[in-house]
C-alpha positions in Angstrom: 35.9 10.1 10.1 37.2 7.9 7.4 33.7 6.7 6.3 32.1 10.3 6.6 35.1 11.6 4.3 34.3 8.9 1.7 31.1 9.5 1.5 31.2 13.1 1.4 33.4 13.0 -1.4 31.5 10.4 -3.5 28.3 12.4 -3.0 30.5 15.8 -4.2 32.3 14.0 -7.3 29.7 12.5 -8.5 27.3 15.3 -8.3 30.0 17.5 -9.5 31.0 15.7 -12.9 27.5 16.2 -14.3 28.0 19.7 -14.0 31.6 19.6 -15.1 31.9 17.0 -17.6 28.8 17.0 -19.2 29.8 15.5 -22.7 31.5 12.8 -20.4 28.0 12.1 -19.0 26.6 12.0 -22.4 29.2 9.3 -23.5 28.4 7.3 -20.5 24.5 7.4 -21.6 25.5 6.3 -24.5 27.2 3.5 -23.5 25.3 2.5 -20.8 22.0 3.7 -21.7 20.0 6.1 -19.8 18.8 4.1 -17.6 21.4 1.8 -16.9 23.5 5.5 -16.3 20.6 6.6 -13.5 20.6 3.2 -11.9 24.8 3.8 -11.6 24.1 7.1 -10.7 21.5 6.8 -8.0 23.2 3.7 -6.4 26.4 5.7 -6.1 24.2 8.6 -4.5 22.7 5.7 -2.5 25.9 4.8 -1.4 27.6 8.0 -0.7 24.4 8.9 1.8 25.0 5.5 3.9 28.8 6.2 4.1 27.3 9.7 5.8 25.3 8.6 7.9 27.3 5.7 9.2 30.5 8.1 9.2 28.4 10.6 11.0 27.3 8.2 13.6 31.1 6.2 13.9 33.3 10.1 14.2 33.3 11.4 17.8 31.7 14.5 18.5 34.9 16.4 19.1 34.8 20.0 19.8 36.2 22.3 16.9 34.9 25.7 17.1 32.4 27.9 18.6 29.4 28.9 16.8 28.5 32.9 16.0 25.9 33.5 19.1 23.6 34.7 15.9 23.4 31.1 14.4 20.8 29.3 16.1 18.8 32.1 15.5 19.9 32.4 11.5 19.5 28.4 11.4 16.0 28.8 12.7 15.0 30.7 10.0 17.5 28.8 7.6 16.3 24.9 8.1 12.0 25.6 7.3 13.2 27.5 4.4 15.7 25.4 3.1 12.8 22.3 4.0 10.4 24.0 2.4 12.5 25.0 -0.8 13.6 21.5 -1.0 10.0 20.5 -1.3 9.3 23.5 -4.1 11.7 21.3 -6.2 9.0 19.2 -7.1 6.2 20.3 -9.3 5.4 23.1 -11.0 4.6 25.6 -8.5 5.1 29.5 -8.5 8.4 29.3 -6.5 10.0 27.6 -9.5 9.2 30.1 -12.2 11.4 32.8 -9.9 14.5 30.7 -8.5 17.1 28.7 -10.4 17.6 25.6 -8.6 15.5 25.6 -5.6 16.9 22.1 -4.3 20.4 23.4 -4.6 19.4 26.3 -2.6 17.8 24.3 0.0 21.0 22.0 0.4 22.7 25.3 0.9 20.8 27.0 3.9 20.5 23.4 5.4 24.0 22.7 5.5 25.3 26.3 6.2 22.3 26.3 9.3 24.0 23.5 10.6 27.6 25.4 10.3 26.2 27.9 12.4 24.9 25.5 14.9 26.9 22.8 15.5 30.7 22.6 16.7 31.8 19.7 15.8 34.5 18.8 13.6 32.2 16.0 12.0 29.9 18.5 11.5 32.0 21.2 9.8 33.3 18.7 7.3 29.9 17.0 6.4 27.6 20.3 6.4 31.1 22.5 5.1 31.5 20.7 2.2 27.8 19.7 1.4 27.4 24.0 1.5 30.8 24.4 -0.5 29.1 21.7 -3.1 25.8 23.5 -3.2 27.2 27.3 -4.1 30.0 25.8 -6.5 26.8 23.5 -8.2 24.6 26.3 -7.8 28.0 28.7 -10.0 28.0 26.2 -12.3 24.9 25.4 -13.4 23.9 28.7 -14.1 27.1 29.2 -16.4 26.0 25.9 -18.6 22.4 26.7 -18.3 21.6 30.4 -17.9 20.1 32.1 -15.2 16.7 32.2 -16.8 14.5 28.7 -16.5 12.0 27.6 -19.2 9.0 29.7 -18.0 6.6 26.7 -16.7 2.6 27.1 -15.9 2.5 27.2 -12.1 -0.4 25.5 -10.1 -1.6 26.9 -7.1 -2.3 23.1 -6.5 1.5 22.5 -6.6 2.5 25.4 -4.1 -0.2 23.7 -1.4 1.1 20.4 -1.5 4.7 21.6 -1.4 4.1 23.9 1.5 1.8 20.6 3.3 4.7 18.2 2.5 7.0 21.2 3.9 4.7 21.3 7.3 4.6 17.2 7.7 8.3 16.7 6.8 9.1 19.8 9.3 7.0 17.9 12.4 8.6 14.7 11.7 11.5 16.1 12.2 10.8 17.5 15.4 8.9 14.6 16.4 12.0 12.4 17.2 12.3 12.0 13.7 15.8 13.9 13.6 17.2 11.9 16.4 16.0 8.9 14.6 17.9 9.4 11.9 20.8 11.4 12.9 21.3 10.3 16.5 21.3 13.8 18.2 17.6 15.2 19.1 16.6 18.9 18.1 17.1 21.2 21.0 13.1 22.1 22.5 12.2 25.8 23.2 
């Protein structure tokens, strides 16, 4: 668990210090440059997901807990609507005038739907800490930023594509594609 722990907390700190240190991040553009900082940035990122998912796939799926017998249901509910906020992020769509961060928010029903669900110890440090992250980020954000976002000009346009890219990423998923990339399949109905 080693690898999963790593990469958890590179993915956190990394994330975290642009919400924490932000005239830190604005020296490191300066020396670097802008886009020299996003390359950094994104490989880290880049980095920190491969250290999950191999992590994830190297831990053994050792029992920890027992799930509330509400959580599959809640994560039902929890996973489309995180999927389909995650794809609001994009764009300037209607969603986006009312809610803060929608990605955020997505990361945070996704990983607190998979608390619910899953019993692991892998699982409740991976999905813990990623919905830890996201409600912390979410805090923080809003205390350097404001609640209120610049008001942008939604396009219908933008809500259909987000809710179609929503749809297709949701059937990929239960097409095999989250045993593809995870190892475990969704459970049919």
């Amino acid at each position: 668990m080693l690898l999963l722990t790593l990469g958890v907390l590179l993915f956190t700190l990394l994330h975290l210090s642009v919400a924490m240190w932000p005239t830190r991040r604005a020296l490191l553009i300066e020396r670097l440059g802008e886009q020299r900082y996003k390359g950094v940035f994104s490989l880290g990122v880049v980095i920190a997901f491969g250290c999950m998912l191999a992590g994830w796939r190297d831990s053994l799926a050792t029992p920890f807990y027992t799930p509330p017998g509400w959580g599959a249901a809640a994560a039902m509910v929890m996973l489309p609507l995180a999927i389909w906020l995650l794809c609001c992020s994009m764009g300037p769509n209607h969603l986006r005038r009312w809610l803060r961060h929608p990605q955020l928010l997505a990361v945070l029903l996704w990983s607190l739907g998979h608390v619910l669900v899953n019993t692991e110890s892998r699982a409740l440090l991976l999905f813990g800490a990623l919905t830890l992250w996201s409600a912390i980020e979410i805090i923080l954000i809003i205390y350097r930023d404001g609640w209120r976002t610049p008001v942008m000009t939604p396009d219908w346009r933008f809500d259909l594509a987000s809710f179609s890219a929503a749809l297709l990423l949701l059937a990929a998923l239960w097409w095999d594609g989250h045993a593809w990339l995870t190892g475990l399949p969704l459970p049919r109905i």
